[in-house]
C-alpha positions as CSV (number, residue, x, y, z in Angstrom):
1,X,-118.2,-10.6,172.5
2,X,-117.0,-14.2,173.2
3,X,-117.1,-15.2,169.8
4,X,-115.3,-12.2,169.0
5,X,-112.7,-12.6,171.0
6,X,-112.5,-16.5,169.7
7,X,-112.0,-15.3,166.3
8,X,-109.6,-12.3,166.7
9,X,-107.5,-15.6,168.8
10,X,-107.9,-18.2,166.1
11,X,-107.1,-15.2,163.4
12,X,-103.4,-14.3,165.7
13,X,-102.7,-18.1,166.3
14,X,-102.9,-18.6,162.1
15,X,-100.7,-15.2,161.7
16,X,-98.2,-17.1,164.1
17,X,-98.2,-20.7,162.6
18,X,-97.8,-19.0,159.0
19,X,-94.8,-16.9,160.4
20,X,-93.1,-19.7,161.8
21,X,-93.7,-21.8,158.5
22,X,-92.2,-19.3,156.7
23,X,-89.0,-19.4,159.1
24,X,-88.4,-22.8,159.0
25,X,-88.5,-22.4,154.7
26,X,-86.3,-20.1,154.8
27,X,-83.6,-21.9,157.2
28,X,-84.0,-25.4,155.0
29,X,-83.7,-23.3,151.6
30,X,-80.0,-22.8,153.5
31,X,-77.5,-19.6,152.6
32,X,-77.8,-16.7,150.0
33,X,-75.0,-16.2,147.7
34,X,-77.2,-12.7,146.3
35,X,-76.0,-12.5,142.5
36,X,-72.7,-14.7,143.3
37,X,-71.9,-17.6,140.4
38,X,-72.4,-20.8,140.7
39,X,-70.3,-23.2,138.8
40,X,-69.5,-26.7,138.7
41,X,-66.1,-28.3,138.3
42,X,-66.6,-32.1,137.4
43,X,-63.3,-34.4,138.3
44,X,-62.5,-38.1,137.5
45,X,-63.2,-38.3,141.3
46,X,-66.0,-36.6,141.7
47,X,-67.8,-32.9,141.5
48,X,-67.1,-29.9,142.9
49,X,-69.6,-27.1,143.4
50,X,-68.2,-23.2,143.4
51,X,-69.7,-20.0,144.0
52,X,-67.7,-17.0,142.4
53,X,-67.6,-13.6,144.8
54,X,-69.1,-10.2,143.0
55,X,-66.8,-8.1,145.3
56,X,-63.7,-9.8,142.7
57,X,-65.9,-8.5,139.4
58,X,-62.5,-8.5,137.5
59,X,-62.0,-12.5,138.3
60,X,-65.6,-13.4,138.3
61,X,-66.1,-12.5,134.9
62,X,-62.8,-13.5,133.2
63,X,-63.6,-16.7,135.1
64,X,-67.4,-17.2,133.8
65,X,-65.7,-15.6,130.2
66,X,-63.2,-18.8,130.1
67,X,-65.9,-21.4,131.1
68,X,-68.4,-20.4,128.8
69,X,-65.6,-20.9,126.0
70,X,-64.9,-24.4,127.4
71,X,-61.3,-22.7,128.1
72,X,-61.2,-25.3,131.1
73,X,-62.3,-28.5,129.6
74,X,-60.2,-31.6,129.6
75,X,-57.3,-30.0,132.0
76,X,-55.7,-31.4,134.7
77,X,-55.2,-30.8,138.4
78,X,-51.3,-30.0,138.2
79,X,-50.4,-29.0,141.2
80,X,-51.7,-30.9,144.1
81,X,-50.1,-30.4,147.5
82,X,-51.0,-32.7,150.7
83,X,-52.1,-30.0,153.9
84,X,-52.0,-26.8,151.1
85,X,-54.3,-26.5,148.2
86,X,-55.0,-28.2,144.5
87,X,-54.1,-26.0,141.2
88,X,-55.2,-26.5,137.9
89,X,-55.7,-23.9,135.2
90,X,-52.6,-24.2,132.6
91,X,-53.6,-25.5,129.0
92,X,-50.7,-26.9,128.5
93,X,-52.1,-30.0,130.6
94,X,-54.8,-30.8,128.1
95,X,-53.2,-34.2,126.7
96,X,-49.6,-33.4,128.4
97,X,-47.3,-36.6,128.6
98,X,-46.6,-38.3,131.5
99,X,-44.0,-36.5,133.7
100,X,-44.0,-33.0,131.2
101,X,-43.3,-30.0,133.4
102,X,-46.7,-28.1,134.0
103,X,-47.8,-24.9,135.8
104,X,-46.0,-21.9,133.3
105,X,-49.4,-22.1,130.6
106,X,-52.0,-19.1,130.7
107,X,-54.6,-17.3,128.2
108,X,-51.2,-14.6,127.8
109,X,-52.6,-11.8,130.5
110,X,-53.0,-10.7,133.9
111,X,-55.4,-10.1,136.0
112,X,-55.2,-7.1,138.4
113,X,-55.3,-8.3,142.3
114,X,-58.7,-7.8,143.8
115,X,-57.8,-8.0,147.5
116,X,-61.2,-8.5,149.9
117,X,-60.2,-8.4,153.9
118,X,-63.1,-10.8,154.3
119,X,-62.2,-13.2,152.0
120,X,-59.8,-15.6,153.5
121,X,-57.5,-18.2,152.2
122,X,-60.3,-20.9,154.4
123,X,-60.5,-24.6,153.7
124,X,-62.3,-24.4,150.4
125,X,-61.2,-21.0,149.1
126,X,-61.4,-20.4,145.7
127,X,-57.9,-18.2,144.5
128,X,-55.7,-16.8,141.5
129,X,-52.2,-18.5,141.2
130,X,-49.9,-16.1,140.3
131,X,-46.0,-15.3,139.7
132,X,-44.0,-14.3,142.3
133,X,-43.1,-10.9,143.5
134,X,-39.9,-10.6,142.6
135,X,-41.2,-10.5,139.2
136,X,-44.8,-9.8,139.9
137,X,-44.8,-6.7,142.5
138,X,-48.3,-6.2,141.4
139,X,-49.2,-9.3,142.5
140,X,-51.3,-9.5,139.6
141,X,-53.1,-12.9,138.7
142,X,-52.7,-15.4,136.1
143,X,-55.2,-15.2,133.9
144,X,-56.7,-18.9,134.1
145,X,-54.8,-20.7,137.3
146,X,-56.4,-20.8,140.1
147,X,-55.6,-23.4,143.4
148,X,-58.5,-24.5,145.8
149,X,-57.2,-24.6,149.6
150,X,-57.6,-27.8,151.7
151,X,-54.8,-25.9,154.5
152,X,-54.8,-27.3,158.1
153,X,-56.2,-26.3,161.0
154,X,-53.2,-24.2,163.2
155,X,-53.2,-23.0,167.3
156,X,-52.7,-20.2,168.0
157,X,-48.8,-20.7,168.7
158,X,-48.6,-21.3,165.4
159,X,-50.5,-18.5,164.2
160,X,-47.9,-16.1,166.6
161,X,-44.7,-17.5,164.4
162,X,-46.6,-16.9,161.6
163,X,-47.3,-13.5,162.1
164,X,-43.4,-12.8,163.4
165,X,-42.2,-14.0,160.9
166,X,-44.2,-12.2,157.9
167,X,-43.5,-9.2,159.9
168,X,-39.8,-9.6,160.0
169,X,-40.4,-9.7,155.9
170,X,-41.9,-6.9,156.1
171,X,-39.2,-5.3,158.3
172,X,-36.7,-6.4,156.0
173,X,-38.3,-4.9,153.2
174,X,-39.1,-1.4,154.7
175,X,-36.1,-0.9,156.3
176,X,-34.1,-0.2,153.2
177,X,-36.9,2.4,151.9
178,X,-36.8,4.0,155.7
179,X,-32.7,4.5,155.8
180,X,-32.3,5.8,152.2
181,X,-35.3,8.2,152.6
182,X,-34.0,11.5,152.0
183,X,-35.1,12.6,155.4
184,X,-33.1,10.3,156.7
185,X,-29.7,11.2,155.3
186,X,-28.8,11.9,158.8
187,X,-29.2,8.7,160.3
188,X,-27.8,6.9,157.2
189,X,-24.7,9.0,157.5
190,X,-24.1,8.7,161.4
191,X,-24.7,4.5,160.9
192,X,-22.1,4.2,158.3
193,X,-19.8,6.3,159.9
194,X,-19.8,4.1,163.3
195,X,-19.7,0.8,160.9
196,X,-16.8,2.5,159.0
197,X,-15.0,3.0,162.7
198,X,-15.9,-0.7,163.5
199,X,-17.7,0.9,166.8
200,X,-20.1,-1.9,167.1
201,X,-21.3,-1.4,170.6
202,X,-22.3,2.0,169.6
203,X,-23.4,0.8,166.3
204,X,-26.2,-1.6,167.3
205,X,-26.9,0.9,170.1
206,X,-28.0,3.3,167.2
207,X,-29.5,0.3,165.4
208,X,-31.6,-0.8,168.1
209,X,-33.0,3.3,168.2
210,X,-33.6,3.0,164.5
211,X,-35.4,0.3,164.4
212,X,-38.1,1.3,166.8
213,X,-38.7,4.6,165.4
214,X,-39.3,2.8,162.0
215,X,-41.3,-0.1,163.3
216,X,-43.0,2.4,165.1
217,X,-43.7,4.6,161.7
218,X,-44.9,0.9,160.0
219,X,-47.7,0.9,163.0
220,X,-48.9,4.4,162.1
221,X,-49.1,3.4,158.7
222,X,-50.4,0.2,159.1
223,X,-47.8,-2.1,157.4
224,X,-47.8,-4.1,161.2
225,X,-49.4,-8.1,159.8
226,X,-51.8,-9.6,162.7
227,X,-55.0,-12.0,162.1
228,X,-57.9,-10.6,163.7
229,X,-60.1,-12.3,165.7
230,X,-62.3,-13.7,163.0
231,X,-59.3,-14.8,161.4
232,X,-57.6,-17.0,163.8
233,X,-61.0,-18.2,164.7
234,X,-61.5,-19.8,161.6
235,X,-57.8,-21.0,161.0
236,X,-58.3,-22.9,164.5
237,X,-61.6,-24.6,163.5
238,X,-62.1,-24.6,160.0
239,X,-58.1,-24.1,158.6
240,X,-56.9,-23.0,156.2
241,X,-53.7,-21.5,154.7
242,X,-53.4,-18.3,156.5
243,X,-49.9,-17.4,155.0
244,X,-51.5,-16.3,152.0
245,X,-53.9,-13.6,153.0
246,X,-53.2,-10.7,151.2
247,X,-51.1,-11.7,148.6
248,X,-53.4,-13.6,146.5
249,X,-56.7,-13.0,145.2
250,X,-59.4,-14.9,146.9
251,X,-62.4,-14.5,144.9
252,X,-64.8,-17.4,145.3
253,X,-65.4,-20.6,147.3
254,X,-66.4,-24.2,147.7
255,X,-69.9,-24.7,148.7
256,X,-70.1,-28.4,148.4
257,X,-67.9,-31.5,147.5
258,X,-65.1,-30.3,149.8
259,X,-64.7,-34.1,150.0
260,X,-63.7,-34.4,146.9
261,X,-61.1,-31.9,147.1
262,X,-59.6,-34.0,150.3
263,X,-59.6,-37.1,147.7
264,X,-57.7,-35.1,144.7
265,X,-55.2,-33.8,147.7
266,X,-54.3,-37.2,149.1
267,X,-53.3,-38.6,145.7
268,X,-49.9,-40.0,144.8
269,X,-47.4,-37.1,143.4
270,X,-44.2,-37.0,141.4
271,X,-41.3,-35.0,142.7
272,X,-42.9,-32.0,141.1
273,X,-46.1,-32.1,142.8
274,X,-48.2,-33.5,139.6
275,X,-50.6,-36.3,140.5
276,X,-49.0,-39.6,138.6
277,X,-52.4,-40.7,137.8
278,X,-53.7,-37.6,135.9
279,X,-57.2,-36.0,137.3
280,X,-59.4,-34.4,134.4
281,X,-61.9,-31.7,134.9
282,X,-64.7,-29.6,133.3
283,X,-66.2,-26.4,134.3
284,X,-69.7,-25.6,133.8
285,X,-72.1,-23.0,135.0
286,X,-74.8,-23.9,137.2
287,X,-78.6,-23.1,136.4
């Protein structure tokens, strides 16, 4: 019975070294990016390693599509902005002169937005450039430039103005969709009338009534902007640039050699935000 008992110990002792063994492998093995791309961007100051999201299928594979046809190759970084984000992606850099305008070159097409809630505009994101809305309502992507984010870290003051003031946009935008709403003829009518007597006091009066009814309709609807928790967790720590959630397409991000993209952003720039010593890459996928 002894000896029994001895074994059946010995025997649970193994079952518990093996388990822990297999813990600490998979904790050194590090994260799983599941069926996510890897890819490797290689820069005259070093290399940059990239994972490309499957929740963005559209970008993912027009992305592995241009790198596999060495669409990338021999490019420059463009557009590099201190505190923001580096941009390459236009083949008109290949071999462009010193001082040439860049940033309006593409493979001719669009991409349509792919917009993830989780995927933030974090230190190291991976997004689509794009044109901008007044042109682009869609906010459809360029077809080959894409920016990687260095951002800044923000408090939460500053995360507060941000959020006013892309909700006043908003505001702005909706309220001329609210007051010419047919079902709002009413209201139109009685405001134009007051404005055409010059009653102001009773004109902003009617204003200010307006306005809350509508900003209250934008809250049932959702159209209110404000970072969630997660959000302004990671702006405060990590950084970012926050002010492009939502409007571009995140759809990948930098997994090492974040360093590297700190180097490319601190380099010398003309007065249109080209690097004056030009920075080559190539894009390859990884193994």
């Amino acid at each position: 019975m002894i000896n029994r008992n001895f074994v059946i110990i010995k025997f649970v002792a193994l079952i518990v070294l093996l388990s822990l063994m297999l813990c600490s492998f998979i904790y050194i093995a590090g994260p799983s990016y599941g069926d996510d791309k890897k890819l490797l961007i290689s820069t005259d100051l070093g290399d940059i390693e990239i994972i490309l999201y499957d929740k963005t299928p559209l970008h993912r594979d027009n992305f592995l599509k241009l790198v596999k046809e060495n669409y990338y190759d021999g490019m420059l970084f463009h557009r590099v902005i201190s505190d923001f984000m580096i941009q390459t992606g236009d083949p008109g850099s290949k071999n462009a002169a010193q001082g040439a305008h860049l940033g309006n070159g593409g493979p001719g097409y669009t991409i349509p937005a792919e917009f993830v809630p989780e995927y933030l505009h974090k230190k190291g994101a991976v997004a689509a450039a794009r044109q901008p809305d007044n042109i682009n309502p869609e906010k459809e992507s360029s077809g080959s430039q894409f920016y990687i984010v260095q951002g800044k870290v923000f408090s939460d003051k500053e995360l507060d103005k941000m959020e006013n003031k892309i909700n006043q946009a908003r505001k702005n935008s909706y309220f001329t969709q609210y007051i010419t709403r047919e079902d709002n003829s009413a209201i139109k009518h009685r405001l134009d009338s007051l404005k055409i007597k010059k009653d102001n006091e009773s004109l902003n009066r009617e204003l200010q009534t307006v306005l809350l009814n509508m900003e209250k309709e934008m809250r049932q609807k959702g159209l209110v902007f404000s970072f969630s928790p997660k959000q302004r967790e990671i702006y405060k720590t990590v950084g970012g640039a926050p002010h492009l959630d939502g409007g571009y397409t995140v759809f990948g991000e930098v997994v090492s050699g974040l360093d590297i993209v700190e180097k490319i952003s601190d380099v010398e720039t003309d007065k249109g935000d080209r690097p004056v010593k030009d920075i080559h890459l190539t894009i390859n996928v990884k193994d």
